[in-house]
C-alpha positions as protocol buffer text, in pm:
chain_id: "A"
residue {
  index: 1
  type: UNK
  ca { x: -887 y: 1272 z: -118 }
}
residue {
  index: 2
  type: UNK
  ca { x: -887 y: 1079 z: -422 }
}
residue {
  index: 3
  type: UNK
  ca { x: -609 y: 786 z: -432 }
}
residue {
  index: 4
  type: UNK
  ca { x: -466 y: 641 z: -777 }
}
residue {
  index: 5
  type: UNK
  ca { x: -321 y: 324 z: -778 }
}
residue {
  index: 6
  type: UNK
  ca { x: -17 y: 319 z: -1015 }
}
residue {
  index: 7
  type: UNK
  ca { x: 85 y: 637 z: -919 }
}
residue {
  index: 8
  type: UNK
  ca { x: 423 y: 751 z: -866 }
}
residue {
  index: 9
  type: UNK
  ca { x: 525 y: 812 z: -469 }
}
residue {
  index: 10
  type: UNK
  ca { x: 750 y: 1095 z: -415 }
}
residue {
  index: 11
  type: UNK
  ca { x: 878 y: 1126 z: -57 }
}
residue {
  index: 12
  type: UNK
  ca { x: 1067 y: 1434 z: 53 }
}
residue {
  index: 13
  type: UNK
  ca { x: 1370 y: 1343 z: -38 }
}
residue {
  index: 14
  type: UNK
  ca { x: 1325 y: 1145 z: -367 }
}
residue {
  index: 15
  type: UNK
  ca { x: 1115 y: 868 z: -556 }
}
residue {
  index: 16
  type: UNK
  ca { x: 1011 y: 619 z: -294 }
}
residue {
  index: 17
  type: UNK
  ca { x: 792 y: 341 z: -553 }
}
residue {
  index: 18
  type: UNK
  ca { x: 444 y: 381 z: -609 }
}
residue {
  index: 19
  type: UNK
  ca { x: 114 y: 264 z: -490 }
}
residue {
  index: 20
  type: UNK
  ca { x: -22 y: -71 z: -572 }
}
residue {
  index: 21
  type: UNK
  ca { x: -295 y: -128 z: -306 }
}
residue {
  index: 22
  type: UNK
  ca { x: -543 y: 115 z: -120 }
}
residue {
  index: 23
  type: UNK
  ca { x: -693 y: -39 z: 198 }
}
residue {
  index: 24
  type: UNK
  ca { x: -1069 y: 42 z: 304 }
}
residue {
  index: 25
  type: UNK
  ca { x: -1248 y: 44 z: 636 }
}
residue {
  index: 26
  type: UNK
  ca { x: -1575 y: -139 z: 518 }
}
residue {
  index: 27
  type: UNK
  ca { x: -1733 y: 29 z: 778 }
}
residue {
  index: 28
  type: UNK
  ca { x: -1665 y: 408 z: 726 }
}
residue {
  index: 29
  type: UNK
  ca { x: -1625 y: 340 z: 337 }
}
residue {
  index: 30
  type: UNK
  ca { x: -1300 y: 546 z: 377 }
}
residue {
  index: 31
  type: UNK
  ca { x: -946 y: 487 z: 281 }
}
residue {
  index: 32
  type: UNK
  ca { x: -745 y: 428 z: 567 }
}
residue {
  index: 33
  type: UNK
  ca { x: -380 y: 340 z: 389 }
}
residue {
  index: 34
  type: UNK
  ca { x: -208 y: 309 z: 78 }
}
residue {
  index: 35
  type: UNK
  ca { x: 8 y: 55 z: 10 }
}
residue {
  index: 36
  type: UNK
  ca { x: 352 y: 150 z: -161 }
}
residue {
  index: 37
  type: UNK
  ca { x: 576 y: -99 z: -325 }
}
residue {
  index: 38
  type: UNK
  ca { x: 923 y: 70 z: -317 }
}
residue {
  index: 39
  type: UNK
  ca { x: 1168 y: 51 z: -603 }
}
residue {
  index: 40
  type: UNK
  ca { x: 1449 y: -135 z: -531 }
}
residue {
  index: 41
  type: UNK
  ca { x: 1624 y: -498 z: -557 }
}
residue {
  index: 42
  type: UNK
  ca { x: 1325 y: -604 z: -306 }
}
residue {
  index: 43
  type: UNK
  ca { x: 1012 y: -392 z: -434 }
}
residue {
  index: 44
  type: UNK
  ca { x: 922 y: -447 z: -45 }
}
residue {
  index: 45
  type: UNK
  ca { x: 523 y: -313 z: -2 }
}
residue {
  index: 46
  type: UNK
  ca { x: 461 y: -86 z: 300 }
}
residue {
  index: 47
  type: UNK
  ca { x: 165 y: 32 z: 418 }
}
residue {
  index: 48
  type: UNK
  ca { x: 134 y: 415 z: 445 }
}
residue {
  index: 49
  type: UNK
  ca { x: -157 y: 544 z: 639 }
}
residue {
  index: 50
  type: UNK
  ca { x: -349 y: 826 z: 499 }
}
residue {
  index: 51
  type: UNK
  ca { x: -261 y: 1069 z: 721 }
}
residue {
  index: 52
  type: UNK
  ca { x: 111 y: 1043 z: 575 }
}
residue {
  index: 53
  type: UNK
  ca { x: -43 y: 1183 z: 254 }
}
residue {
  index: 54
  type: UNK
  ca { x: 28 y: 1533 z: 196 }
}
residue {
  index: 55
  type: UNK
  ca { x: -115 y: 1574 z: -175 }
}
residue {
  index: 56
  type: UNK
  ca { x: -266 y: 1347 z: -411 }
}
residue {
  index: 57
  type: UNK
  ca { x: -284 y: 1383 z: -834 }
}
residue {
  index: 58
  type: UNK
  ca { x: -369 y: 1129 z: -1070 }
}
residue {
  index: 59
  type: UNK
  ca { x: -14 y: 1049 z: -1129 }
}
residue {
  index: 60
  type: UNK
  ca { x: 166 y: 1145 z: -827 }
}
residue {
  index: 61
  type: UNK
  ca { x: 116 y: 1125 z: -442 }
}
residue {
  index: 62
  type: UNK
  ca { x: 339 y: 1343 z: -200 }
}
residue {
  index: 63
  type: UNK
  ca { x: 368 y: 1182 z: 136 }
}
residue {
  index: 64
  type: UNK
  ca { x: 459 y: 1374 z: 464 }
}
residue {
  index: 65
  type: UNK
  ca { x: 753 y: 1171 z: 546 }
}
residue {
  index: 66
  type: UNK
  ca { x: 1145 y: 1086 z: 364 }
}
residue {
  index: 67
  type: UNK
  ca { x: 1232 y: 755 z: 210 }
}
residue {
  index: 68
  type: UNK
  ca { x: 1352 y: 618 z: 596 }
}
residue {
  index: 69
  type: UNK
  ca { x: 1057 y: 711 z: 752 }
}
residue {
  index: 70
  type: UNK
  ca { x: 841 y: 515 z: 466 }
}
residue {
  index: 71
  type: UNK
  ca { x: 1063 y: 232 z: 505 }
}
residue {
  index: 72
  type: UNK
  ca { x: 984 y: 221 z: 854 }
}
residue {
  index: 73
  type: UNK
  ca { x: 600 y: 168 z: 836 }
}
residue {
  index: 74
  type: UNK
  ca { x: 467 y: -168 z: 863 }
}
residue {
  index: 75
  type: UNK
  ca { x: 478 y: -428 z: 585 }
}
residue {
  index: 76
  type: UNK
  ca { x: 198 y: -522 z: 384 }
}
residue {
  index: 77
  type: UNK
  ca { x: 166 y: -918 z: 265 }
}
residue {
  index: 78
  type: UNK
  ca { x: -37 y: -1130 z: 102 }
}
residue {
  index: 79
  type: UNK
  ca { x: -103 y: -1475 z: 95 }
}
residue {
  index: 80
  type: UNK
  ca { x: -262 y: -1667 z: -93 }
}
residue {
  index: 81
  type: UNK
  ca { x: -408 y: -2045 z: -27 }
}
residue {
  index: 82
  type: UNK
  ca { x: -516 y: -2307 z: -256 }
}
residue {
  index: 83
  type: UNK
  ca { x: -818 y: -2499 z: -191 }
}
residue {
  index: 84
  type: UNK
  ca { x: -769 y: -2878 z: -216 }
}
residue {
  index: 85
  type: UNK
  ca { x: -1126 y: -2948 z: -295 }
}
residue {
  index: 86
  type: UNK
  ca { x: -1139 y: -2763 z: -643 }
}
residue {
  index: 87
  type: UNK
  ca { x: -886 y: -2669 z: -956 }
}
residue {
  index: 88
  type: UNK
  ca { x: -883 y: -2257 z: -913 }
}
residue {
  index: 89
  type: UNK
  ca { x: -1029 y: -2229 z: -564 }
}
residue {
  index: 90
  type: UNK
  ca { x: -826 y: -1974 z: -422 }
}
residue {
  index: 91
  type: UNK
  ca { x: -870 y: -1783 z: -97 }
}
residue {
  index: 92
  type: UNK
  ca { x: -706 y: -1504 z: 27 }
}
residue {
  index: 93
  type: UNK
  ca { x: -534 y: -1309 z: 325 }
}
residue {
  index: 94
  type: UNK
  ca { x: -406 y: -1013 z: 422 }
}
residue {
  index: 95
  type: UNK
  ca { x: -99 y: -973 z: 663 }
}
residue {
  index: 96
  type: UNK
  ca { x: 43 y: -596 z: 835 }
}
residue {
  index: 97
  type: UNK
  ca { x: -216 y: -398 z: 924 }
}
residue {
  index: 98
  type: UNK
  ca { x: -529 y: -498 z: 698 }
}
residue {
  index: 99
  type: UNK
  ca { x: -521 y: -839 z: 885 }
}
residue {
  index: 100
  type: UNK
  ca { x: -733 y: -683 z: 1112 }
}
């Protein structure tokens, strides 16, 4: 299944946000979850596993689930440090589920 970031996330019941991040077991070389920044005050990102996807189009994605049950999967957050050693040495981490 292809995944587009950018992409417009319908849920059953209505426009949930749309996907900013897809997460991939290095392993595998699969897609394992999307993440979905919701529209809102809060733009909260959520991490949708791929099994919640229904169908998947260049512009939309149709998850399995209604706007609740999206907002009920677990958060996806990133942080980012700054090294003290160098100007622009950044390093990254991953909270939710792709902290694994």
């Amino acid at each position: 299944m292809d995944i587009a970031l950018h992409a417009d996330m319908r849920c059953t019941d209505g426009l949930c946000g749309h996907t900013t991040v897809v997460v991939l077991n290095p392993i595998i070389e699969q897609v394992t979850n999307v993440g979905v920044q919701s529209k809102g005050m809060f733009h909260e990102l959520h991490l949708a596993p791929l099994e919640l996807i229904a169908e998947s189009a260049p512009y939309r994605i149709q998850p399995r689930c209604n706007l609740d049950e999206l907002a009920k999967q677990e958060p996806f957050i990133t942080t980012r440090f700054m090294g003290t050693e160098g100007a622009g040495e950044t390093g990254e981490r991953m909270g939710g589920a792709a902290a694994m």
